[in-house]
N, CA and C atoms of all chains as a GROMACS GRO file, in nm:
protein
  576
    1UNK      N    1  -0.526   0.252  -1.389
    1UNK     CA    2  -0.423   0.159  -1.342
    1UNK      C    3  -0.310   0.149  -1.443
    2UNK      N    4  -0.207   0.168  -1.382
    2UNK     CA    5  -0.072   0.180  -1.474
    2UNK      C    6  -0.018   0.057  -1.532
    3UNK      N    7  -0.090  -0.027  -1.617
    3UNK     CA    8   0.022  -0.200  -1.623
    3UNK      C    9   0.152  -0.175  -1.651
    4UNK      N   10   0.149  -0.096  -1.731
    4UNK     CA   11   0.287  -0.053  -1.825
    4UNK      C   12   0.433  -0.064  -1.703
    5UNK      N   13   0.384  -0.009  -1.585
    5UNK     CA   14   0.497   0.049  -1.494
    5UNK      C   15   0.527  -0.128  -1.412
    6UNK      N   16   0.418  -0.231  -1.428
    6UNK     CA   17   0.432  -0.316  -1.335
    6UNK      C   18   0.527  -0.436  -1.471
    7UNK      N   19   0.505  -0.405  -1.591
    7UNK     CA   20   0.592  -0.444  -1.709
    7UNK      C   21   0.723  -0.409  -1.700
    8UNK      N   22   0.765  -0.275  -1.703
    8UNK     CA   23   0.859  -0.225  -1.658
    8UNK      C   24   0.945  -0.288  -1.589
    9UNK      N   25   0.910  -0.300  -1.493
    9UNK     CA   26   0.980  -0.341  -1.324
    9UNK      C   27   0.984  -0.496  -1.358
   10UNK      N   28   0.887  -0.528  -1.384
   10UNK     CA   29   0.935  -0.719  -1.439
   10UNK      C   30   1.047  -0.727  -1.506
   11UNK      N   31   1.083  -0.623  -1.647
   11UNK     CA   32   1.159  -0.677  -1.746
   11UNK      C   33   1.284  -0.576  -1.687
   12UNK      N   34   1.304  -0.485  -1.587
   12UNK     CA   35   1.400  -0.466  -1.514
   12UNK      C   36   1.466  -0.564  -1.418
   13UNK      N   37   1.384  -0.642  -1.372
   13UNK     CA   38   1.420  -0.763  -1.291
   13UNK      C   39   1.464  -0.838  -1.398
   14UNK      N   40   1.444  -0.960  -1.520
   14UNK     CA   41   1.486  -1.005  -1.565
   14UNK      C   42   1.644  -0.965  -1.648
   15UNK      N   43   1.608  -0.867  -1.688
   15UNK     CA   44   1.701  -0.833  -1.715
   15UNK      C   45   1.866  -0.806  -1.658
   16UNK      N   46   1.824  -0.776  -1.502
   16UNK     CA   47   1.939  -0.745  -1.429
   16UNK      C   48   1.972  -0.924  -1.380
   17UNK      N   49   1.854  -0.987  -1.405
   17UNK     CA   50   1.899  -1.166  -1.347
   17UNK      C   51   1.991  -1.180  -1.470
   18UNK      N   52   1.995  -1.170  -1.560
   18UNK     CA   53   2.066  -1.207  -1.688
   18UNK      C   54   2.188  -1.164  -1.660
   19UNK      N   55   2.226  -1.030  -1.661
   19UNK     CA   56   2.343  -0.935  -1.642
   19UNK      C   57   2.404  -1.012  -1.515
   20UNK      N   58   2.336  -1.074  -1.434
   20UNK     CA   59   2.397  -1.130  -1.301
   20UNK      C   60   2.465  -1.213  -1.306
   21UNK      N   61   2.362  -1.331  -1.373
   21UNK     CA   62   2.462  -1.460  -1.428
   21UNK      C   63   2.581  -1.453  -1.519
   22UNK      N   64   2.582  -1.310  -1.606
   22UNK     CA   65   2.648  -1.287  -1.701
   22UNK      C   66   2.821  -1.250  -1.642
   23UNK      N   67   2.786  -1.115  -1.585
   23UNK     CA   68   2.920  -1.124  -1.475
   23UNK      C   69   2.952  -1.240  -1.360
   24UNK      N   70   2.835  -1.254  -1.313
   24UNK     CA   71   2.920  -1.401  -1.225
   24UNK      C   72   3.030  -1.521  -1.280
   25UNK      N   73   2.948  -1.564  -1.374
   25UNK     CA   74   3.027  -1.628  -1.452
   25UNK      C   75   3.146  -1.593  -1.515
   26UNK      N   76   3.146  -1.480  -1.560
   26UNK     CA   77   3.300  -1.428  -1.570
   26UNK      C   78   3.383  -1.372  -1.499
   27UNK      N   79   3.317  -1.371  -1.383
   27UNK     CA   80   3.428  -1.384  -1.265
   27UNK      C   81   3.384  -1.224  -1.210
   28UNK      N   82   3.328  -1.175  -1.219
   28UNK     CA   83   3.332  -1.040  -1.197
   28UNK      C   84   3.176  -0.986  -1.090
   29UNK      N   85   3.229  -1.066  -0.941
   29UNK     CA   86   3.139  -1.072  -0.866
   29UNK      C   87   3.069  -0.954  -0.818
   30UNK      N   88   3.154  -0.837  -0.811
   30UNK     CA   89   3.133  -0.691  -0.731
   30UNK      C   90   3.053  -0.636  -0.804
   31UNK      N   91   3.083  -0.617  -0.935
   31UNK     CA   92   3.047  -0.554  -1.050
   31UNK      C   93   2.889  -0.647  -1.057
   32UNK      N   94   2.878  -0.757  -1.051
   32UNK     CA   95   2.744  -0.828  -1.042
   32UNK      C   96   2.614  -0.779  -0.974
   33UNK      N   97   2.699  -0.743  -0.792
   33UNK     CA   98   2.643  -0.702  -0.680
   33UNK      C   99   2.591  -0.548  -0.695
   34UNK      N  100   2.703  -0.481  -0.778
   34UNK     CA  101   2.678  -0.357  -0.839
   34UNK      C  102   2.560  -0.320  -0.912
   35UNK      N  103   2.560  -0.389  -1.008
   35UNK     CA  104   2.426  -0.416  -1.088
   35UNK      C  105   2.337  -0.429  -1.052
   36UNK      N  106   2.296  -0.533  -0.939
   36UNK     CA  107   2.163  -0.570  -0.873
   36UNK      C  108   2.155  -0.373  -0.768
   37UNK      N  109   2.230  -0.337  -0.703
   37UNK     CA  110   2.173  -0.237  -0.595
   37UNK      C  111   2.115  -0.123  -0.717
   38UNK      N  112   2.193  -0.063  -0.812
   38UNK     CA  113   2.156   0.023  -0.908
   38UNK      C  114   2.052   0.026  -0.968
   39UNK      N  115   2.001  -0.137  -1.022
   39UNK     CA  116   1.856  -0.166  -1.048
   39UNK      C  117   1.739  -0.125  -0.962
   40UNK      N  118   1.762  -0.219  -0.828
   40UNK     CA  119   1.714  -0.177  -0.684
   40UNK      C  120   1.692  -0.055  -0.701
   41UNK      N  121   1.783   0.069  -0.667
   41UNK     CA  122   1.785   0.185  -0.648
   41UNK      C  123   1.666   0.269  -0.758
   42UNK      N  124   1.684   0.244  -0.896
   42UNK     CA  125   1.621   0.325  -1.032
   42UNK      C  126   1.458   0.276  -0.943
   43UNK      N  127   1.461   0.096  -0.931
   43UNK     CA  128   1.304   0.091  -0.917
   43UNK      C  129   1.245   0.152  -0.785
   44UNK      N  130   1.324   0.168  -0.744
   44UNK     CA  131   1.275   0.222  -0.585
   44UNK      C  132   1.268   0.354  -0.599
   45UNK      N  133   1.329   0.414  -0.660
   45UNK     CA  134   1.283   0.608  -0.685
   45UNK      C  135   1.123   0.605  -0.772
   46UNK      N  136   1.070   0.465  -0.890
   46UNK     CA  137   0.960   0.519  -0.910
   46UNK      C  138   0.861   0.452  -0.854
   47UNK      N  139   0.900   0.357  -0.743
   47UNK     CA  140   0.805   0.311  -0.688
   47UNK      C  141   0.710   0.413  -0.571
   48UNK      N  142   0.846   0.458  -0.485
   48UNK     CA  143   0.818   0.562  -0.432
   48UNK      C  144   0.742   0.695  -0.440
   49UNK      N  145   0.767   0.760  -0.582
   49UNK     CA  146   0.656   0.817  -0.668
   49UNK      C  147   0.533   0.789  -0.637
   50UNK      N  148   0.511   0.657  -0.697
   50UNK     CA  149   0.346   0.614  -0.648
   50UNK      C  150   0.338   0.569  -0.526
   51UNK      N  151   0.429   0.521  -0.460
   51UNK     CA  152   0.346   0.530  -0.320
   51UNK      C  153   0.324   0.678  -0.228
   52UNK      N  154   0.414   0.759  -0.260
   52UNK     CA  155   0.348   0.888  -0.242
   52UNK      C  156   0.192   0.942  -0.281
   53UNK      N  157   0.149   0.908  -0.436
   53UNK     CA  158   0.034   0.943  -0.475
   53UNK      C  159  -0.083   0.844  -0.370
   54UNK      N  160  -0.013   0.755  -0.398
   54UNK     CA  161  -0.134   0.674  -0.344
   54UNK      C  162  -0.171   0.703  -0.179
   55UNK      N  163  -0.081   0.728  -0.064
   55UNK     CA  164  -0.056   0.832  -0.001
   55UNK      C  165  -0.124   0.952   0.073
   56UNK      N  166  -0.144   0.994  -0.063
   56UNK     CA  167  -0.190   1.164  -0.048
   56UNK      C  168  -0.328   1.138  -0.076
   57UNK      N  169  -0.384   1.018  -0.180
   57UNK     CA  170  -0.519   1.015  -0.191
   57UNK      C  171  -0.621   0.980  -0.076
   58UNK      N  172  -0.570   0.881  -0.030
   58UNK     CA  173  -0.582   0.791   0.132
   58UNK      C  174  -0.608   0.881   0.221
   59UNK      N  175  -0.476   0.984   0.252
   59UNK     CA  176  -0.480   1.111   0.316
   59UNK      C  177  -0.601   1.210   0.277
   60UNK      N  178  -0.646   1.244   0.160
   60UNK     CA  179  -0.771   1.310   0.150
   60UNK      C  180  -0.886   1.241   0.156
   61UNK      N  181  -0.910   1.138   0.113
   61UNK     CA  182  -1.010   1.087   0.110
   61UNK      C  183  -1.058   1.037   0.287
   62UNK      N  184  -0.978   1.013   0.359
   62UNK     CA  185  -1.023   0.933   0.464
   62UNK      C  186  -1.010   1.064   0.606
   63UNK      N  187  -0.968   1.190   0.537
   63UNK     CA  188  -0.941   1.309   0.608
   63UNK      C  189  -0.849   1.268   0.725
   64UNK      N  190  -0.734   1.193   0.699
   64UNK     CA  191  -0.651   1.187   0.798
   64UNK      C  192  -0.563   1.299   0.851
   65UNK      N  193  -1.698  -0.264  -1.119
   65UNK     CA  194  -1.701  -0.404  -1.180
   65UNK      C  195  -1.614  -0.392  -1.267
   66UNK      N  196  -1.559  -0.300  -1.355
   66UNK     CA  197  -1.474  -0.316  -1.485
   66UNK      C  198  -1.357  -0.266  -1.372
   67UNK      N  199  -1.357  -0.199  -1.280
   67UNK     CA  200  -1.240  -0.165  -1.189
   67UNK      C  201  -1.220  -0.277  -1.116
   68UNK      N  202  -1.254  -0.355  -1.048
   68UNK     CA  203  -1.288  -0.442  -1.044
   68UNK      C  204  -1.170  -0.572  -1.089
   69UNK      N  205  -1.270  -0.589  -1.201
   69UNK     CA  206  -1.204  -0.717  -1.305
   69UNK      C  207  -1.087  -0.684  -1.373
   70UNK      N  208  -1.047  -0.562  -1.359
   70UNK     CA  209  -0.903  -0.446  -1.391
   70UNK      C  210  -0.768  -0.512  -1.325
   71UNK      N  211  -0.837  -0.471  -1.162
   71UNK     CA  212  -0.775  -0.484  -1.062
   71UNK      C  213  -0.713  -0.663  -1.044
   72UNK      N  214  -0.814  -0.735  -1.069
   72UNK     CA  215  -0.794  -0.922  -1.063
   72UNK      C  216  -0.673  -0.929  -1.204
   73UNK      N  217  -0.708  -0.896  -1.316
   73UNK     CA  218  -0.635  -0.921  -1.444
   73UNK      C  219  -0.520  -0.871  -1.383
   74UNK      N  220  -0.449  -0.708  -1.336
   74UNK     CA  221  -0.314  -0.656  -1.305
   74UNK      C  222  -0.301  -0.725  -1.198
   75UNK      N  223  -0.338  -0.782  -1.124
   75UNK     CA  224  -0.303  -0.865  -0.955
   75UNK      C  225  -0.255  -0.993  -1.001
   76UNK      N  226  -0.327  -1.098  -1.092
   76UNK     CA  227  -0.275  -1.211  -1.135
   76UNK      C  228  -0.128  -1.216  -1.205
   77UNK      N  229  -0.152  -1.126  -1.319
   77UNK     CA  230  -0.018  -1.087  -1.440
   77UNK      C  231   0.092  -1.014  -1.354
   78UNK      N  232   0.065  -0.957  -1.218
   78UNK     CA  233   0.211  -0.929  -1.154
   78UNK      C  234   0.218  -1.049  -1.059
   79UNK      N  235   0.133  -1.105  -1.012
   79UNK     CA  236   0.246  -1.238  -0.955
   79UNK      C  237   0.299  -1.321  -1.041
   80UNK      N  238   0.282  -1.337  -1.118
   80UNK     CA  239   0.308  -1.432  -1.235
   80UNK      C  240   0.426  -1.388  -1.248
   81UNK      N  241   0.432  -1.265  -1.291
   81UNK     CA  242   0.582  -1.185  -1.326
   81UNK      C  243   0.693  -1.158  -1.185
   82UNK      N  244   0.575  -1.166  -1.048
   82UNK     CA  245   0.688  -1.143  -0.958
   82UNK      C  246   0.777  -1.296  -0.907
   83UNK      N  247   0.692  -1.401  -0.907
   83UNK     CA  248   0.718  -1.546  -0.905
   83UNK      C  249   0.857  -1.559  -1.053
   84UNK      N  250   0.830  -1.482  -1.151
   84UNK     CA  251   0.946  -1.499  -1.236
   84UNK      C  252   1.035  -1.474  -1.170
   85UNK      N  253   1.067  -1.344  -1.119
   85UNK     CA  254   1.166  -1.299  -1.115
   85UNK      C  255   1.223  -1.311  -0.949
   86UNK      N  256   1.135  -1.386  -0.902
   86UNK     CA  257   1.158  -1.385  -0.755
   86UNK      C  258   1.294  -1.462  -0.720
   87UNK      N  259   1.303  -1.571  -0.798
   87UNK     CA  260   1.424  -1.698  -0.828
   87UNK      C  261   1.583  -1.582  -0.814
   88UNK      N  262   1.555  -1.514  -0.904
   88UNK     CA  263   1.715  -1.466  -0.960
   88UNK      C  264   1.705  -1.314  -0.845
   89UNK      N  265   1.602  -1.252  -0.816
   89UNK     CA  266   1.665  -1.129  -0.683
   89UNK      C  267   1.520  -1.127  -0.667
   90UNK      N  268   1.490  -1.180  -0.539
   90UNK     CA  269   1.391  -1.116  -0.476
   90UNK      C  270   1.310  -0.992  -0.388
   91UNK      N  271   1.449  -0.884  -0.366
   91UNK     CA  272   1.413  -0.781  -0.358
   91UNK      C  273   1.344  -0.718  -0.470
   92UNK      N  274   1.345  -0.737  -0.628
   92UNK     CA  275   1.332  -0.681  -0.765
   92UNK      C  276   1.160  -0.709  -0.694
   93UNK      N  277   1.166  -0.806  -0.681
   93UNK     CA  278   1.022  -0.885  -0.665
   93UNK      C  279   0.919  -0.861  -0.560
   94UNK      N  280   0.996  -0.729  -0.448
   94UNK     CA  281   0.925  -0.700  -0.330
   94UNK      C  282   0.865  -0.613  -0.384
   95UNK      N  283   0.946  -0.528  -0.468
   95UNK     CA  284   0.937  -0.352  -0.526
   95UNK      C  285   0.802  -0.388  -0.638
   96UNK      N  286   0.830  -0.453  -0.712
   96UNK     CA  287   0.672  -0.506  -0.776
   96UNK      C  288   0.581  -0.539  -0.743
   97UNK      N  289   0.562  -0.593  -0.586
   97UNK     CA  290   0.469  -0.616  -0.534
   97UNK      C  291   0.381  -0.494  -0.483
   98UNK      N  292   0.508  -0.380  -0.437
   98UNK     CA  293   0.472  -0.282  -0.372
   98UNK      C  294   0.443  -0.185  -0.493
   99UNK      N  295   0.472  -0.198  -0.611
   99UNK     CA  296   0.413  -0.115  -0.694
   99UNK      C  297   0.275  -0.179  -0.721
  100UNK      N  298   0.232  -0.285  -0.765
  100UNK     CA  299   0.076  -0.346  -0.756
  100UNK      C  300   0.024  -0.244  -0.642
  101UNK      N  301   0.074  -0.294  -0.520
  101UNK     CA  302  -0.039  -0.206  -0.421
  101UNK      C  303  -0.028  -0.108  -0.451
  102UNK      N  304   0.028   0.003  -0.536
  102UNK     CA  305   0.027   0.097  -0.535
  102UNK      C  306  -0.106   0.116  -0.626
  103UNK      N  307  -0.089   0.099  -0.742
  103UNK     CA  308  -0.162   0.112  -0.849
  103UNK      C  309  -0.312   0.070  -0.834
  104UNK      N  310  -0.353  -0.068  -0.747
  104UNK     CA  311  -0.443  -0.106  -0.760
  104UNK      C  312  -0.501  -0.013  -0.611
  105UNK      N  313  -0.418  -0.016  -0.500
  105UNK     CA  314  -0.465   0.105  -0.429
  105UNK      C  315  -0.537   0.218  -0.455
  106UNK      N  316  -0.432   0.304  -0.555
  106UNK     CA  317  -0.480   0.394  -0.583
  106UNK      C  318  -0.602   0.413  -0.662
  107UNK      N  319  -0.621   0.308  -0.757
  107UNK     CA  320  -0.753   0.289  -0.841
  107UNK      C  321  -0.869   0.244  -0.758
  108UNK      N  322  -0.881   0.165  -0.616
  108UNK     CA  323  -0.946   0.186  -0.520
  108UNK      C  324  -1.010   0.241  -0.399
  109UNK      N  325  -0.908   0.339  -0.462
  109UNK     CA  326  -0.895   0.463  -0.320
  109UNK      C  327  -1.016   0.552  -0.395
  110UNK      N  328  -0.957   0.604  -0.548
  110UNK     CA  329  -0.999   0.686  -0.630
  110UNK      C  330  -1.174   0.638  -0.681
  111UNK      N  331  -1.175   0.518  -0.658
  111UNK     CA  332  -1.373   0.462  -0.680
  111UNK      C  333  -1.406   0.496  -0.506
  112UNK      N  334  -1.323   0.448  -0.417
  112UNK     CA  335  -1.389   0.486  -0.274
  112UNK      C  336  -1.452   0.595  -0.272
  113UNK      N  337  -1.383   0.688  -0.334
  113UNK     CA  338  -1.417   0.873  -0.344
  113UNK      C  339  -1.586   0.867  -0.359
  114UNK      N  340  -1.684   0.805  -0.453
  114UNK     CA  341  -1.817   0.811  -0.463
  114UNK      C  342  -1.851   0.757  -0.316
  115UNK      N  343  -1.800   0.645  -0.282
  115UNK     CA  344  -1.879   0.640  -0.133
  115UNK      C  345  -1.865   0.734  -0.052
  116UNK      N  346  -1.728   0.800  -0.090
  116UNK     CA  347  -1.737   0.916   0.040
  116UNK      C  348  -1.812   1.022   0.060
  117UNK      N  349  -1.843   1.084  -0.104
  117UNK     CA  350  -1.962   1.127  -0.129
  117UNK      C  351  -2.081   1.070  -0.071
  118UNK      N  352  -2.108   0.986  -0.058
  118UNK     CA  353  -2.251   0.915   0.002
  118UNK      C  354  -2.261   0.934   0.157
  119UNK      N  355  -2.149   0.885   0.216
  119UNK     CA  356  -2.123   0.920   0.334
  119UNK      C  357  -2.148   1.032   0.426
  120UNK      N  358  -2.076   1.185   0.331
  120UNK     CA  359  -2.132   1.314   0.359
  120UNK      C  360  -2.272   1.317   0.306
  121UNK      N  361  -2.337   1.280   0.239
  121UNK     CA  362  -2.489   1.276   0.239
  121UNK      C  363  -2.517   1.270   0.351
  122UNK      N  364  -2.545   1.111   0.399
  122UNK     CA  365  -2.558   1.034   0.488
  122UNK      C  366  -2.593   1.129   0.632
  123UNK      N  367  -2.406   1.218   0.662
  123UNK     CA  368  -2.414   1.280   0.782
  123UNK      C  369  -2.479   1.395   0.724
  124UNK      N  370  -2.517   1.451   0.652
  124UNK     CA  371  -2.568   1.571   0.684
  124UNK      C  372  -2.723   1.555   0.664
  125UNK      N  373  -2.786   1.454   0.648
  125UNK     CA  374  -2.937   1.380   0.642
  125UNK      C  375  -2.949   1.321   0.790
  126UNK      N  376  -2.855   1.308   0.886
  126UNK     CA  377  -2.886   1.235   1.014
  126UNK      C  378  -2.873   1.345   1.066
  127UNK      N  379  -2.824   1.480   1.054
  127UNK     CA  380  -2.773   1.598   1.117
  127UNK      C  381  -2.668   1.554   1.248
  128UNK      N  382  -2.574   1.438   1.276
  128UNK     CA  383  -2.527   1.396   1.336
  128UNK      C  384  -2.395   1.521   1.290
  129UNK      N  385  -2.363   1.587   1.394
  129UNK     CA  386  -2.187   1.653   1.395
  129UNK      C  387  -2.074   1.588   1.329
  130UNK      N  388  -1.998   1.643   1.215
  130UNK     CA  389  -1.864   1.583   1.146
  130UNK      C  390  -1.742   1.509   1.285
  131UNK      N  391  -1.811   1.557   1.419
  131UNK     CA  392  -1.669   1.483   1.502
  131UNK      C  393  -1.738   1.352   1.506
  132UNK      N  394  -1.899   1.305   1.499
  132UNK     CA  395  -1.858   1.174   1.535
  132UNK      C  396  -1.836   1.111   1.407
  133UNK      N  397  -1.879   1.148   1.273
  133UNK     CA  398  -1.806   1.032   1.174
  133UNK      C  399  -1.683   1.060   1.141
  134UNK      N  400  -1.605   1.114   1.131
  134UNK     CA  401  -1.470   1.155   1.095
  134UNK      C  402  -1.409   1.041   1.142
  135UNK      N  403  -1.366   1.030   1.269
  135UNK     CA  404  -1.303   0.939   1.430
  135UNK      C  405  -1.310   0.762   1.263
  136UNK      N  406  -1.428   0.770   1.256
  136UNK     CA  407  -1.467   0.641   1.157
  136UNK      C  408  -1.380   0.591   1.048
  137UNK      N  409  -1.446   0.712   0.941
  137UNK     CA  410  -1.349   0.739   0.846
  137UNK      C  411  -1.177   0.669   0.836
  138UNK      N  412  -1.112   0.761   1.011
  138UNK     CA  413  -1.005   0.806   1.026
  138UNK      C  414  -0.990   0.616   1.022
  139UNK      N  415  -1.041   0.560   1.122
  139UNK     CA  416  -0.996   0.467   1.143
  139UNK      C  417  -0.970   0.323   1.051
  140UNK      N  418  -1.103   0.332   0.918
  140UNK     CA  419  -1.078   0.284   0.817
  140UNK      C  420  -0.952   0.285   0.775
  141UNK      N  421  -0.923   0.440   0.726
  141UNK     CA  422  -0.818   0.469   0.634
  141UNK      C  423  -0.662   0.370   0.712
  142UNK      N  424  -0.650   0.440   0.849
  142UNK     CA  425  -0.529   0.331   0.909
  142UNK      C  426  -0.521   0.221   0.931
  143UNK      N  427  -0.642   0.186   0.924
  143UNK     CA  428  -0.643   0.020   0.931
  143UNK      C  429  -0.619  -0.025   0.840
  144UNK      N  430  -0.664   0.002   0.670
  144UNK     CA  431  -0.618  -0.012   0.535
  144UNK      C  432  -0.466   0.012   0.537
  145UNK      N  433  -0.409   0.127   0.554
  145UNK     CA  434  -0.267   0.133   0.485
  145UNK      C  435  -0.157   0.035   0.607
  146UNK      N  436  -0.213   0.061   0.700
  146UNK     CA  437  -0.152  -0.021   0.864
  146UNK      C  438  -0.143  -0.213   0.813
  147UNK      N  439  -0.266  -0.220   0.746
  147UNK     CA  440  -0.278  -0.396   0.699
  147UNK      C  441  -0.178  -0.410   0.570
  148UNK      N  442  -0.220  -0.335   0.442
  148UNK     CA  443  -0.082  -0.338   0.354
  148UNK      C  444   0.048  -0.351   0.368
  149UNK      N  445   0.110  -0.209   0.476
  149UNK     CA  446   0.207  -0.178   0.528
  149UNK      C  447   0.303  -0.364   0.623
  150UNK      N  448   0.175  -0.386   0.673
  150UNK     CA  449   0.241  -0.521   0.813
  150UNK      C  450   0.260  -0.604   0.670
  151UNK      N  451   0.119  -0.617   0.576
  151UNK     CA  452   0.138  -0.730   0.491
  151UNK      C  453   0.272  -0.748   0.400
  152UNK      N  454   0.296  -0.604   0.359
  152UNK     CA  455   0.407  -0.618   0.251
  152UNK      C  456   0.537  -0.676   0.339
  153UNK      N  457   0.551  -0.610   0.476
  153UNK     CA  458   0.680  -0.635   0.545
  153UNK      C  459   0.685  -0.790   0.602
  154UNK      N  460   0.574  -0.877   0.534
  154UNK     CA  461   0.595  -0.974   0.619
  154UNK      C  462   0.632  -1.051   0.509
  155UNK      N  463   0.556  -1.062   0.378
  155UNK     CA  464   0.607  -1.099   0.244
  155UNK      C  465   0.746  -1.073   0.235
  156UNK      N  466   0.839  -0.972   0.287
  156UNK     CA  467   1.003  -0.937   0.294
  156UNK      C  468   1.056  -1.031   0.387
  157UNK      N  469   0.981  -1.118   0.473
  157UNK     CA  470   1.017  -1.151   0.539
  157UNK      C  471   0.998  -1.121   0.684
  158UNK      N  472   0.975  -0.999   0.703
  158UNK     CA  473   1.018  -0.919   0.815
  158UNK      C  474   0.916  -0.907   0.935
  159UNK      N  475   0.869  -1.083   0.992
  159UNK     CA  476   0.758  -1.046   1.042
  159UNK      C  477   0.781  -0.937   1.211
  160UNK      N  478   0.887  -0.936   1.264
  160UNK     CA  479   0.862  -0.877   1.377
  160UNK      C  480   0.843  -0.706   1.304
  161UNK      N  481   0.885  -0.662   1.186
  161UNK     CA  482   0.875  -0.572   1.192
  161UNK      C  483   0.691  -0.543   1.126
  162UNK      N  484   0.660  -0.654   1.095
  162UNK     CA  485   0.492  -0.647   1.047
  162UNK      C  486   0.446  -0.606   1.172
  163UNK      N  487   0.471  -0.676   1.250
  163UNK     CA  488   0.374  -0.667   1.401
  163UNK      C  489   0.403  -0.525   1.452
  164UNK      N  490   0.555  -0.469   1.422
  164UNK     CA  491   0.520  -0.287   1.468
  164UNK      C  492   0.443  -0.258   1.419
  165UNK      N  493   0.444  -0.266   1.266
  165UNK     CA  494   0.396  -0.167   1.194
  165UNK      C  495   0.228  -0.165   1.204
  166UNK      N  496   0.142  -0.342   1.217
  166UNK     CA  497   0.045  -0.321   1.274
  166UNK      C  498  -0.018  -0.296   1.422
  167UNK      N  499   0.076  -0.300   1.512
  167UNK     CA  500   0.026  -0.213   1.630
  167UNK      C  501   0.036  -0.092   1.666
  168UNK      N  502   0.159  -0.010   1.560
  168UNK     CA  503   0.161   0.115   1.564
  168UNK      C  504  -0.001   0.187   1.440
  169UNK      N  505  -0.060   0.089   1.368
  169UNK     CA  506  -0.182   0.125   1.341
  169UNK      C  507  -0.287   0.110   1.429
  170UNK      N  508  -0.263   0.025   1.531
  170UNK     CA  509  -0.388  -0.054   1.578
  170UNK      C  510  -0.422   0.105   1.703
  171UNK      N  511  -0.296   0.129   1.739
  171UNK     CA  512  -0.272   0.226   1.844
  171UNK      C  513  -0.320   0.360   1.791
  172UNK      N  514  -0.310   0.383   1.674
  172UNK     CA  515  -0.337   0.525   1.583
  172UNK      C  516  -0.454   0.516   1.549
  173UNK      N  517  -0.514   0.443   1.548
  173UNK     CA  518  -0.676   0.403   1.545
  173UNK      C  519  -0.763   0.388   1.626
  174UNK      N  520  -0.694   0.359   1.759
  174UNK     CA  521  -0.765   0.395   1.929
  174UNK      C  522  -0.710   0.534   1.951
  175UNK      N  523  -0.637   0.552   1.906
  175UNK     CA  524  -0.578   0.761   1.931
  175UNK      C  525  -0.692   0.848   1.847
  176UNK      N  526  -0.726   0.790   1.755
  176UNK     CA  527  -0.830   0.880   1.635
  176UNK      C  528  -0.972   0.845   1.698
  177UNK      N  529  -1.016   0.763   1.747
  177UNK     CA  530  -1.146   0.720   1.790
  177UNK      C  531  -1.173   0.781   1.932
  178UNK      N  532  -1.074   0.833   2.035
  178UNK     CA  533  -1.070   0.923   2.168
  178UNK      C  534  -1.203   0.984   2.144
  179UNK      N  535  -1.163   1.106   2.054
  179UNK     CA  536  -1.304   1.211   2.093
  179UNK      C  537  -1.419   1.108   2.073
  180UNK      N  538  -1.429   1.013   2.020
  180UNK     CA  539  -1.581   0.956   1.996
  180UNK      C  540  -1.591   0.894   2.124
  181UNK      N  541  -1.526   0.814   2.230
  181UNK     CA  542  -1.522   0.784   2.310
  181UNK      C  543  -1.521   0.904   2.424
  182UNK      N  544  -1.482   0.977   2.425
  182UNK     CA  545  -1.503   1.042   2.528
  182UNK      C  546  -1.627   1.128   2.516
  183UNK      N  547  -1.710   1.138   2.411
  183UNK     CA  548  -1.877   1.161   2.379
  183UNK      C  549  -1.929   1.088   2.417
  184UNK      N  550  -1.912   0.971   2.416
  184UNK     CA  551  -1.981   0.844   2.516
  184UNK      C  552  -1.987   0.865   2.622
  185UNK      N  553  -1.893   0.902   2.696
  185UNK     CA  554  -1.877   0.945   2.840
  185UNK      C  555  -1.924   0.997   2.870
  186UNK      N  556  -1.941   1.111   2.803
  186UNK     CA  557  -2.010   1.245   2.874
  186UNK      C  558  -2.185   1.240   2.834
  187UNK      N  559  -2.220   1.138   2.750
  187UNK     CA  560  -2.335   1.082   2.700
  187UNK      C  561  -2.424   1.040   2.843
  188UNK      N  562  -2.290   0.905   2.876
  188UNK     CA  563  -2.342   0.818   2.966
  188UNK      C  564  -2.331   0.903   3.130
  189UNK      N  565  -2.272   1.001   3.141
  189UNK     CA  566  -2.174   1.100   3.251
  189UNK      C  567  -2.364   1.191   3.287
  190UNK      N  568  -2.408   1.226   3.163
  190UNK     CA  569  -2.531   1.313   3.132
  190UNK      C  570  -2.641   1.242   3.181
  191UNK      N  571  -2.639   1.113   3.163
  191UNK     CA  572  -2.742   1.011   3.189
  191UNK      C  573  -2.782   0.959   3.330
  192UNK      N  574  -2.675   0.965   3.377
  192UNK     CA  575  -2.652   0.898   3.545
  192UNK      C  576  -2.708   1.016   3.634
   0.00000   0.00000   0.00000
């Protein structure tokens, strides 16, 4: 079991909440909105990763 | 049991962390959820593997044919990823789209179970 990757993705979320409030507040709403989809986007290419593996195991194991 | 008590410790410590972060973007917070199932999935899928081993014991000690347990198997497996699948989309919110996603399992699981049913038939077809 991977914790490391579910660490990851937490301190990617916090981090982009910070950056959020950070441009909002200075006025720089788009660029805010920007930030959040790009985050979105990085975690969703390695989430996808493993839900592929997990996937393919399901798929062999249950001979679907 | 140590997979197990693995699985409870990473299940607790990501809601904890997804409840953090749920406040400031809760999409961040879907994708973590759906990585948990991934991980703890897969570490459950991967211990299932010894039962499945047992299983093929099983059929080849009853000398029962691979078509009627397979249909079984099959239907486990979609009912598992079919229940995740409705569950995660309903946690998004998205319950009408939960309810496709579990009747398009429920339906793929009476489609996989046919040949066992239609052995019945011809069981009960043999009998009469």
């Amino acid at each position: 079991m991977d914790i490391d990757l579910i660490f990851k993705i937490a301190a990617v979320g916090i981090l982009v909440a910070v950056l959020n409030i950070l441009l909002t507040r200075s006025g720089r709403e788009e660029q805010a909105l920007m930030t959040t989809i790009a985050a979105l986007v990085v975690v969703l290419m390695v989430v996808v990763q493993r839900i592929s593996v997990l996937f393919d195991l399901i798929r062999s194991l249950f001979s679907l | 049991m140590e997979t197990a008590l693995r699985a409870v410790a990473v299940g607790v410590t990501a809601a904890v962390a997804a409840l953090l972060i749920k406040k400031s973007n809760p999409e961040l917070a879907l994708l973590l959820a759906l990585t948990v199932v991934a991980c703890i999935g897969t570490a459950a899928v991967k211990l299932a593997g010894a039962v499945g081993g047992a299983i093929g014991e099983a059929e080849r000690l009853s000398g029962l044919s691979g078509a009627i347990f397979s249909p079984v198997l099959k239907c486990v497996g979609i009912g598992v990823v079919a229940k995740l699948g409705g569950d995660l989309c309903r946690d998004a919110g998205q319950s009408a789209v939960a309810s496709a996603v579990e009747l398009t399992g429920t339906v793929g699981a009476v489609v996989a179970a046919l040949p066992l049913l239609s052995t019945l038939m011809t069981m009960v077809g043999e009998m009469l």
